[in-house]
Backbone as numpy.savetxt, mean C-alpha at the origin, in Angstrom:
# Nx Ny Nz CAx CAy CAz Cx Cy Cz
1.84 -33.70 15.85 0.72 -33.51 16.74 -0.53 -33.31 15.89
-1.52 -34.09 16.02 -2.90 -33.94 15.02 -3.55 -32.84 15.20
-4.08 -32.12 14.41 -5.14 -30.88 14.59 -6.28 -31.38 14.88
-7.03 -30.31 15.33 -8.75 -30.92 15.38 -9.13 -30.00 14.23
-9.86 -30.72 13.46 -10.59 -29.72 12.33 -12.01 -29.83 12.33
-12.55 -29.72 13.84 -13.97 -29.74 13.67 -14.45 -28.88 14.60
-13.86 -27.75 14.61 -13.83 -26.33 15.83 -15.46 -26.01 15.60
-15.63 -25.78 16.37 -17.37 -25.39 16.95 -18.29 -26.54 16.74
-18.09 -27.69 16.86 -19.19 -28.64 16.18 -20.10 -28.51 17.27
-19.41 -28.91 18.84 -20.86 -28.71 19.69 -21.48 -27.10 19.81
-21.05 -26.12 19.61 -21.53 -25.10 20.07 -22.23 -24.23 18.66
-22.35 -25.02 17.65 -22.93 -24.73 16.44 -22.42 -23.11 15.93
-21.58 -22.61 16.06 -21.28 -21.24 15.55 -19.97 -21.81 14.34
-20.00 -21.14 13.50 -19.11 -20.98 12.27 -17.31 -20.86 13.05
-17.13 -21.49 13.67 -15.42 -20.63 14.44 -14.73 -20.44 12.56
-14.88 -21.07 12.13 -13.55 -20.98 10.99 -14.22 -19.96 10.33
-15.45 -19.50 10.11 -15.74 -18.62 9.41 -15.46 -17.18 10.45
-15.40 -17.06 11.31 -15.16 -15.93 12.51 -13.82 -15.93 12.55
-12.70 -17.06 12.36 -11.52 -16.91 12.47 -10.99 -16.08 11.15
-11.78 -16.55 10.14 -11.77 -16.13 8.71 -11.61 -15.09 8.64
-12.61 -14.03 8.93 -13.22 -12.95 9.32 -12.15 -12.40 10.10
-11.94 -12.30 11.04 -10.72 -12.00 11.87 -9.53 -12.15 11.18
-8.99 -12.65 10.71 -7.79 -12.87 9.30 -8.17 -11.63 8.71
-8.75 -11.35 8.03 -9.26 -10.77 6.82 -9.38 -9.22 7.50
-9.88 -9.22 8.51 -9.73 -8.03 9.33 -8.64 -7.29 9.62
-8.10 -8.31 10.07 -6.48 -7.74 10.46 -5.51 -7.32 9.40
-6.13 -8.22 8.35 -5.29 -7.56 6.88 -5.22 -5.86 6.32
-6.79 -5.51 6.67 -7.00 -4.67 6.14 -5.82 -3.71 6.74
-5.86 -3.00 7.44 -4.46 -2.15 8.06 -3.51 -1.95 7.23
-2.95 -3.33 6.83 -1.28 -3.75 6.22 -1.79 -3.30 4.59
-3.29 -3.29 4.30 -2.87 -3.13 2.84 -3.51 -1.79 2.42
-3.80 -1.18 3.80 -3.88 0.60 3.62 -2.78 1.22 3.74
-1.64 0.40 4.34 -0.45 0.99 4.61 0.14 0.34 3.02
0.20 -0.87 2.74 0.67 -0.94 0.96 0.18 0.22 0.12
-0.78 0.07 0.10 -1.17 1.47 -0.81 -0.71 2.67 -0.52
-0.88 2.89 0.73 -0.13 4.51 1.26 1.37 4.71 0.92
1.92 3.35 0.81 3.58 3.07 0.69 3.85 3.56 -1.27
2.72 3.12 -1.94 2.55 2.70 -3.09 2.26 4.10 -3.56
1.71 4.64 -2.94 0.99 6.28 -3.56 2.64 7.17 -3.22
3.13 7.54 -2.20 4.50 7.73 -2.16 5.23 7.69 -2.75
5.30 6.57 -2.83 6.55 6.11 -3.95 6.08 7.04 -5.49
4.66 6.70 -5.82 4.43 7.10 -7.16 4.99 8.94 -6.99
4.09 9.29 -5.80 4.41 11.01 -6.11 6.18 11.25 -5.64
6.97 10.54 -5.03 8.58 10.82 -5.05 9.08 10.99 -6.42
9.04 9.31 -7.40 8.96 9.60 -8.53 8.85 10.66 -9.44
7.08 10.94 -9.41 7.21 12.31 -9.91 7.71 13.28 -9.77
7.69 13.53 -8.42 8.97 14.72 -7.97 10.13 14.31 -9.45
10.26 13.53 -8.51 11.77 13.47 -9.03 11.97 13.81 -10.34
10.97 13.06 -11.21 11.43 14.06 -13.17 10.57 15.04 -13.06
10.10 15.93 -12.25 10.14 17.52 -12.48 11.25 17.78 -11.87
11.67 17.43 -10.90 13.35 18.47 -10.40 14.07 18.08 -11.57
14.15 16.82 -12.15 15.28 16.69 -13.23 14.92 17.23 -14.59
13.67 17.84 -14.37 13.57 18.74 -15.89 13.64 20.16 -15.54
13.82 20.79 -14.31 14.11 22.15 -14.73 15.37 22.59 -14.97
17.00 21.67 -14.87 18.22 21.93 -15.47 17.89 21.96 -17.15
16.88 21.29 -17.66 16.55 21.31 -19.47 15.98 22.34 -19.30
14.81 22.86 -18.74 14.31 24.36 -19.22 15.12 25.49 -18.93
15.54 25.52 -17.98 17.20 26.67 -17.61 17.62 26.95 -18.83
18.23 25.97 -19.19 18.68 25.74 -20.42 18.37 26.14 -21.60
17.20 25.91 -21.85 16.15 26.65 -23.11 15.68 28.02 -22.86
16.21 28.42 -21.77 15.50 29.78 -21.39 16.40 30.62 -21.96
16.27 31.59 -22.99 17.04 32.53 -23.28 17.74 33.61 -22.28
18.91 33.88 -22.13 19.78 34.64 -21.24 18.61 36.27 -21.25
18.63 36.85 -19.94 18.20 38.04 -20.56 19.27 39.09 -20.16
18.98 40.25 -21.00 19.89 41.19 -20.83 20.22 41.72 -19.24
21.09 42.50 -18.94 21.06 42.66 -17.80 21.95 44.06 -17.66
């Protein structure tokens, strides 16, 4: 089935540049949520090798009397 690739010619407005725009719009959302996904992940991580370094400082901690 052929496309038309000459959207707005009589009505002189940009459509592909407004459709553009609208694309580009809708993106934004999905890549505040990538980043938000992305920042997560980084601070789990970190969690994660501080919980796995306080069995090494336990460790290094001298017993105290009792």
């Amino acid at each position: 089935m052929p496309t038309i690739s000459s959207a707005g010619i009589g009505s002189g407005l940009d459509i592909e540049g407004i459709i553009s725009g609208l694309m580009n719009a809708e993106r934004i959302p999905l890549q505040r949520i990538t980043d938000e996904r992305q920042s997560i992940n980084t601070k789990l991580s970190i969690y994660g090798v501080i919980k796995n370094s306080f069995p090494s400082c336990k460790r290094l901690q001298p017993s105290s009397p009792n």
